[in-house]
C-alpha positions in Angstrom: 0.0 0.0 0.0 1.7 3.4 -0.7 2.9 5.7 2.1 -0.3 8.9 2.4 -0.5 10.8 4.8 -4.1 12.8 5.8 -4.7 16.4 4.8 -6.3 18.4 7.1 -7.6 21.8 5.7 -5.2 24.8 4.8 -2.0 26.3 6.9 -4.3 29.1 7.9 -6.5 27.6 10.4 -4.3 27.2 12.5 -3.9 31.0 12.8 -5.0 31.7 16.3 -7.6 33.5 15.4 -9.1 31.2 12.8 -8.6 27.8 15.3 -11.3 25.9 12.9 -11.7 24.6 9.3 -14.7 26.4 8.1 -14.0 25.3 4.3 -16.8 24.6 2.7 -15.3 21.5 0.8 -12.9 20.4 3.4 -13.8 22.3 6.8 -14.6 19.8 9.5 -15.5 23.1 11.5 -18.1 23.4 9.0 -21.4 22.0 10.0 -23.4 22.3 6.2 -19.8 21.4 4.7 -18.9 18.2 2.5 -16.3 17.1 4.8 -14.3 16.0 2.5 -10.7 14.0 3.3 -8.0 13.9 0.9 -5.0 12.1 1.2 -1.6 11.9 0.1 0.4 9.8 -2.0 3.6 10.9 -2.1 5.3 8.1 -4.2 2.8 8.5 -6.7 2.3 12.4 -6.3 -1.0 12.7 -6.4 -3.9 14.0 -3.6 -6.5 11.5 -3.3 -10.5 11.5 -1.6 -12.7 8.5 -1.6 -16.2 10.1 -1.8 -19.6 9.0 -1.6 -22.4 11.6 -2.4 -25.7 11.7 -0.7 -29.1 13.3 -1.8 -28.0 17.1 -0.4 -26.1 17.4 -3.7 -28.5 16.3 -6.1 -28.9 18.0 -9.2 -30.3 16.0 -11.7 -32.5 13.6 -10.3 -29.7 10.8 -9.2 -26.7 12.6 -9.9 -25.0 14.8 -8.8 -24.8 18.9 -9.5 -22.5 20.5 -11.6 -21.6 23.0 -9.4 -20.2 20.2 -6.4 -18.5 18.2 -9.0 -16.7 21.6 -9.9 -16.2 22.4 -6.1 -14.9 18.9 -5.4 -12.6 19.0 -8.7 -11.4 22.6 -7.5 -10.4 21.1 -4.1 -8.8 18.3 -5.3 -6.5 20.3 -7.4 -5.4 23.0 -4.3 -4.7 20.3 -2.1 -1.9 18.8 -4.9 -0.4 22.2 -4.8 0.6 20.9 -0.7 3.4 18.4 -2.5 5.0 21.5 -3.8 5.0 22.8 -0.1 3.0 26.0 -1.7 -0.3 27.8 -0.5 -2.2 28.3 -3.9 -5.1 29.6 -4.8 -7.5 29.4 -7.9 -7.2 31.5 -10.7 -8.7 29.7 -13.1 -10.1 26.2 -14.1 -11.7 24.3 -17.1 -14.5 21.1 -16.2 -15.2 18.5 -18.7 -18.6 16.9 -17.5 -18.1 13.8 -19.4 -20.8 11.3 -17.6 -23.5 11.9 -15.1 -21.4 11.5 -11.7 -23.6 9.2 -9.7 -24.9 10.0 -6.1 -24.4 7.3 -3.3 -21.6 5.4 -5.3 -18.0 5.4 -4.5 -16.2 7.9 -6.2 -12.3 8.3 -6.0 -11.2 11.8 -6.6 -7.4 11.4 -8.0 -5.6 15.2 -8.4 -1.9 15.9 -9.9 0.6 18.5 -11.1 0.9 19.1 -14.9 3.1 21.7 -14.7 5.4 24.6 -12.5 5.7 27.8 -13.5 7.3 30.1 -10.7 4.0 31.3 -9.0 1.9 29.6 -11.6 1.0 26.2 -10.6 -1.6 23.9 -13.2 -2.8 20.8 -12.3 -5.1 17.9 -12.7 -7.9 16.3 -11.4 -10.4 13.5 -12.0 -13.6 12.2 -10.5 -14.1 8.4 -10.7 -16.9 6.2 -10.2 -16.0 2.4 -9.1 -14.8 1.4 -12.4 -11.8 3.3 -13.0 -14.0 5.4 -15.2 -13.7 9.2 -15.5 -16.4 10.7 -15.0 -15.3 14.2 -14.8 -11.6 16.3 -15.2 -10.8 19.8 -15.0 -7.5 21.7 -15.2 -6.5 24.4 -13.2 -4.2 27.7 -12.9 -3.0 28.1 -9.4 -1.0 31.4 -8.4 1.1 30.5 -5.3 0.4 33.0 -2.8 2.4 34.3 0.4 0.5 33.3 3.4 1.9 35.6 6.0 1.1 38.6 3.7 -2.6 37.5 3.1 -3.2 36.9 6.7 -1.0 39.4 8.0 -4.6 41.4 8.6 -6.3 38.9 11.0 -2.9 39.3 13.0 -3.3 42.1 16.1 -0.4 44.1 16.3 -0.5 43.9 20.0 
């Protein structure tokens, strides 16, 4: 089995004053979030979840909405931007819809890197159903970003 280790939200929640993970996708803090748990694989390089939708994110009847898959997909590919030791966020992505993505099925969400730019980070990801079969992709553009500066507001000077 390969070596992964658990992710668990983004560096800044553990900022003192931000103690929770409110994330919407990932936040555990987050009572109407999708809790969602991503691993990683660090032989293989990728971020991985193991997913199974329920009826709260039904868009068409049975399957799931457009807007999660592209919320799950968007997640995916910032947590593969942690094996480059980088805080990055979205500036950009592309989803292929390519089959209705089932709800209450296992899904496997697989994210990698395609490519390092300085700040500019793109990558990868897929949504699987049981089969090996993709189900959805998108790409991404991710601009690295400096995490002290960002949160350098919520710090008080005193």
């Amino acid at each position: 089995m390969p070596k992964t280790k658990p992710l668990h939200g983004h560096i800044a929640h553990n900022h003192p004053k931000s103690p929770q993970n409110h994330c919407f996708a990932c936040g555990q803090s987050n009572p109407h979030g999708m809790h969602l748990k991503f691993f990683i694989d660090e032989a293989e390089r990728v971020a991985v979840c193991n997913v199974k939708l329920t009826r709260r994110y039904q868009g068409p009847p049975g399957h799931a909405h457009g807007g999660i898959i592209a919320t799950i997909l968007d997640e995916a590919m910032g947590k593969v931007n942690k094996l480059s030791n980088v805080i990055a966020l979205t500036k950009s992505m592309n989803v292929e819809y390519l089959k209705p993505v089932p709800l209450g099925h296992p899904l496997t969400v697989t994210a990698r890197a395609l490519s390092i730019n300085g700040r500019e980070h793109t990558n990868l990801a897929e949504i699987s159903d049981e089969r090996g079969e993709v189900l959805a992709r998108s790409t991404g553009l991710f601009i690295a970003i400096d995490i002290a500066r960002m949160f350098s507001k919520f710090i008080d000077p005193t």
